[in-house]
C-alpha positions as CSV (number, residue, x, y, z in Angstrom):
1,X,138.1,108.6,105.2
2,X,134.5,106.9,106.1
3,X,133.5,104.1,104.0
4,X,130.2,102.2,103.6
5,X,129.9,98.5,103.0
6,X,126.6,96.4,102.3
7,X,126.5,92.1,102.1
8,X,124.3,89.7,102.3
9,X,123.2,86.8,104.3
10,X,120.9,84.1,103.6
11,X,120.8,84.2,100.1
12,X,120.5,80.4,99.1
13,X,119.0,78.7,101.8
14,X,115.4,76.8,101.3
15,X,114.4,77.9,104.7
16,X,114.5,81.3,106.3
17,X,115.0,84.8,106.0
18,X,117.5,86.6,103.6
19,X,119.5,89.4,105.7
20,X,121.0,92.8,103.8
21,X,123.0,94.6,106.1
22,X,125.2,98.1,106.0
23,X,127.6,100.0,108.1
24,X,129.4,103.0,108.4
25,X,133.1,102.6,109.4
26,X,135.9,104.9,109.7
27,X,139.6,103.9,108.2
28,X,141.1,104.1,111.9
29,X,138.2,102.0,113.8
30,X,138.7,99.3,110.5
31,X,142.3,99.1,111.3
32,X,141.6,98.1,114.5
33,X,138.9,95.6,113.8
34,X,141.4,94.3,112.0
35,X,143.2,93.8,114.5
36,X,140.9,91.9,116.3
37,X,140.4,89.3,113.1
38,X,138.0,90.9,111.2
39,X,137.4,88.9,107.4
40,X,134.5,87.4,105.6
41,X,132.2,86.4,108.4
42,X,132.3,82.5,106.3
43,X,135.7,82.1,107.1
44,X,135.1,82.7,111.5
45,X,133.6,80.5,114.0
46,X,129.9,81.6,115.1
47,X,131.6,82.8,118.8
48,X,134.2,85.0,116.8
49,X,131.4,86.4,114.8
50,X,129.6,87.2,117.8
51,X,132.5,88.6,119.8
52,X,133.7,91.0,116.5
53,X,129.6,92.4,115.8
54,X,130.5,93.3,119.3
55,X,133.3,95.5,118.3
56,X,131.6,97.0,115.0
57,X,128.5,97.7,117.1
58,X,130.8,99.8,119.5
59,X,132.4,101.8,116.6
60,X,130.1,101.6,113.6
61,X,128.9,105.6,112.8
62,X,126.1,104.4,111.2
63,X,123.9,100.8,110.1
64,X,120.9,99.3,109.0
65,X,119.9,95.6,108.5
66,X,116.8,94.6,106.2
67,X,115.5,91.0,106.9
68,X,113.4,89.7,104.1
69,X,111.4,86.8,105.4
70,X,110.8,83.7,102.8
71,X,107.0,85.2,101.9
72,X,108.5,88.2,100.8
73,X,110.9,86.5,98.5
74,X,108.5,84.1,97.4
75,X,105.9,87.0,96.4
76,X,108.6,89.6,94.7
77,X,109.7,86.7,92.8
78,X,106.0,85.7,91.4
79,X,106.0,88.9,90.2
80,X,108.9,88.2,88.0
81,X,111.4,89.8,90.7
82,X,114.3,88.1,90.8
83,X,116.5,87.3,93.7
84,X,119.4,89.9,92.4
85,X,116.5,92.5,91.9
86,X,115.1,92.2,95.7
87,X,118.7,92.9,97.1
88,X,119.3,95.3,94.7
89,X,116.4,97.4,96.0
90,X,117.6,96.1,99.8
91,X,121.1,97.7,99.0
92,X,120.0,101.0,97.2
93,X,117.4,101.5,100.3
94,X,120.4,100.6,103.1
95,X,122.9,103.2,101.2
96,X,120.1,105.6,100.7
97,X,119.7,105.7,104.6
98,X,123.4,105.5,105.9
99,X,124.4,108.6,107.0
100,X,128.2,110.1,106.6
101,X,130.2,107.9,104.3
102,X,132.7,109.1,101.5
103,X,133.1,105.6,99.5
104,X,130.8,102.7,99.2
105,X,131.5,98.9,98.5
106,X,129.1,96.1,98.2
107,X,129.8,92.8,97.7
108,X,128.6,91.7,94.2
109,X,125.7,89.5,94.0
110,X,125.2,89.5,90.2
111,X,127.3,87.7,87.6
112,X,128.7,91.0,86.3
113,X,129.9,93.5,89.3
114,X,130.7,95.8,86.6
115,X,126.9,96.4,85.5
116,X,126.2,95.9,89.2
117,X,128.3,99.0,90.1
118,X,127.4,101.2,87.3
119,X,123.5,100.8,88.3
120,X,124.0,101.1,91.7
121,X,126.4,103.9,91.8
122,X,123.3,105.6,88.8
123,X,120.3,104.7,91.4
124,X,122.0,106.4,94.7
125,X,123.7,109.3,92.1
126,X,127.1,108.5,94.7
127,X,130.2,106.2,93.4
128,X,130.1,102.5,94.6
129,X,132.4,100.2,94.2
130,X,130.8,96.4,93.7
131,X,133.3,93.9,93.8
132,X,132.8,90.1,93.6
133,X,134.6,88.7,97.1
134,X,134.2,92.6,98.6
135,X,133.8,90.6,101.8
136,X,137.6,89.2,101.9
137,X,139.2,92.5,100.4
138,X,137.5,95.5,101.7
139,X,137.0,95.3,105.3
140,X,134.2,97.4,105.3
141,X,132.2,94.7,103.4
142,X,133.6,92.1,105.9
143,X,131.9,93.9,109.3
144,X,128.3,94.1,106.7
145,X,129.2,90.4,106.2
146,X,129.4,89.8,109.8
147,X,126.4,91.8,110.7
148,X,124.0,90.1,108.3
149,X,124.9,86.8,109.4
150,X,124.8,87.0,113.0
151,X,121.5,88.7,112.6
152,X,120.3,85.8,110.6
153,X,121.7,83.2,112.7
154,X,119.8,84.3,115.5
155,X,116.4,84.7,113.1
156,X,117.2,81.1,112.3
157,X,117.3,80.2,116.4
158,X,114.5,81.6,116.5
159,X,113.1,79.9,114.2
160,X,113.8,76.7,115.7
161,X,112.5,77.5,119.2
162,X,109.4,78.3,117.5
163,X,109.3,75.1,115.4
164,X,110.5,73.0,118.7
165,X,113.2,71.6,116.4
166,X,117.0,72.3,114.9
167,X,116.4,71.9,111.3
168,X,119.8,73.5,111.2
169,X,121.5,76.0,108.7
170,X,117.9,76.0,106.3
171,X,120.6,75.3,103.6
172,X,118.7,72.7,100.9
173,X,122.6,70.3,101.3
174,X,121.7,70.6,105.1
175,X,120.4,67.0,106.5
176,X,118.6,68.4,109.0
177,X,116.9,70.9,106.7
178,X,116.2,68.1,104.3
179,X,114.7,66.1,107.1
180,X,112.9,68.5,108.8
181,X,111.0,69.6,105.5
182,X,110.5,65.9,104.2
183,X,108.9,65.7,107.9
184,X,106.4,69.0,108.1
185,X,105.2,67.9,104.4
186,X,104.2,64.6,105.6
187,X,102.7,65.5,108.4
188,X,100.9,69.5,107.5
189,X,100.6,68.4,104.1
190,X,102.2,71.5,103.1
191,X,105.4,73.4,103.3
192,X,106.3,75.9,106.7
193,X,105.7,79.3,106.1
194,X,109.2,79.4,106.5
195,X,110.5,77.8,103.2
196,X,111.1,79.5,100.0
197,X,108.3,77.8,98.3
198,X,109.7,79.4,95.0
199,X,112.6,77.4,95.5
200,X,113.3,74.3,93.3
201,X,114.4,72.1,96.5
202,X,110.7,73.0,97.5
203,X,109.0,72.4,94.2
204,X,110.6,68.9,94.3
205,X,109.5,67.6,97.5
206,X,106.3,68.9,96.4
207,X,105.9,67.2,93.1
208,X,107.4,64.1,94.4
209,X,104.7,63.7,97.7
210,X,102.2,64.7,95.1
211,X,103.6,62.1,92.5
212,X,103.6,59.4,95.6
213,X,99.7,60.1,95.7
214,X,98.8,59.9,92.6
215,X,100.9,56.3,92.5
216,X,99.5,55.3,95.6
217,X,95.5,56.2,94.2
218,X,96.2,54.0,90.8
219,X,97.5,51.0,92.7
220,X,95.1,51.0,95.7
221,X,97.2,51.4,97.9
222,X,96.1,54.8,99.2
C-alpha cells in the first residue's frame, strides 16, 4: 500500500511564508521511519526534524512543497479568499501532482474535517481521508508535517539573514517578533513586506502608531 499525506506549516504566524507540503510513502519505508521517531513534527526538536526529513527524503516516491509568501496571502485574502480556501487550493494542486499513491490523508485545517474530506476527495475525484490531528495518527501526515516545517524554518533563516536580525518564530505571542515589528514600523514607517498585513496583530500596531500621531499632532507634541 502507498499513501499520500499533505500538512501545513506556517499557518498563524504574522511574519513569513505559509508552507503546504506532500509526500508519497510506502507502508514498509513508514514503518521504518517510525522507527527512527517519526510524529507531528511539533512534538521534535528542530535537529530531530532535520535528521528524519533526511530519512523521508531518502525514501519518499514522490513530493512537492508550495510556499506561499505573506503577499500572496495578504492579496487572496482581499479578494475575499480565506486562509482555509488558499490551502485548500495548495492541497488539491500538491495531490493533483503526486504521483503513485492508493490512499490520501491531510491534516484538517477547517472546523469540520468531514466537509473538508467530502470536497477534497469531489475536487481530485480520488478518496481522501481529512482528519483533525492527521499529523499524530497517520504517519504519512507526520513526514508532510515534518517537511513543511523544516522548509519553513529555513525560509524564516533566511529571512533573518536578510533582515540582519532574529525576529524569531514570526509567531504574533513571539517577543522577538513583537519587537522586531514594533521596531521596522517606527523606523520604515510601514510594515516588512514580510508580515501578513491582513493580519489583526498587524492592523493593531498600525492603528495604534497611527493613533500615537494623531495624539501627538492635537497636543503639539509632534
Amino acid at each position: 500500500m502507498i499513501f499520500a499525506g499533505v500538512d501545513e506549516a506556517g499557518r498563524g504566524p504574522v511574519l513569513g511564508p505559509l508552507v503546504v507540503a506532500g509526500v508519497v510513502l510506502n507502508k514498509r519505508d513508514l514503518d521504518d521511519l517510525v522507527d527512527l521517531g517519526l510524529t507531528d513534527s511539533k512534538l521534535l526538536s528542530r535537529a530531530k526534524r532535520e535528521e528524519l526529513y533526511a530519512e523521508i527524503m531518502k525514501r519518499a516516491i514522490d513530493h512537492k512543497v508550495i510556499i506561499l509568501p505573506a503577499e500572496f496571502i495578504d492579496t487572496n485574502r482581499q479578494t475575499t479568499t480565506n486562509l482555509n480556501k488558499i490551502e485548500f487550493n495548495a492541497a488539491v494542486e500538491i495531490l493533483n501532482s503526486l504521483n503513485n499513491w492508493n490512499q490520501a490523508y491531510v491534516d484538517a485545517f477547517d472546523r469540520n474535517a468531514k466537509r473538508l474530506q467530502f470536497v477534497l476527495s469531489n475536487t481530485i475525484q480520488h478518496e481522501v481521508v481529512a482528519e483533525h490531528f492527521a499529523d499524530r495518527n497517520y504517519p504519512v501526515v507526520s513526514a508532510a508535517s515534518i517537511i513543511a516545517k523544516v522548509i519553513r524554518d529555513r525560509e524564516i533563516d533566511k529571512l533573518h539573514e536578510e533582515f540582519g536580525v532574529d525576529f524569531g518564530s514570526g509567531y504574533p505571542h513571539d517577543p522577538k517578533t513583537s519587537k522586531f515589528l514594533e521596531t521596522y514600523y517606527s523606523t520604515h514607517k510601514e510594515l516588512p513586506m514580510i508580515a501578513r498585513k491582513s493580519w489583526n496583530t498587524a492592523k493593531k500596531l498600525v492603528e495604534a502608531h497611527e493613533q500615537k500621531q494623531l495624539d501627538e499632532f492635537f497636543s503639539g507634541e509632534g
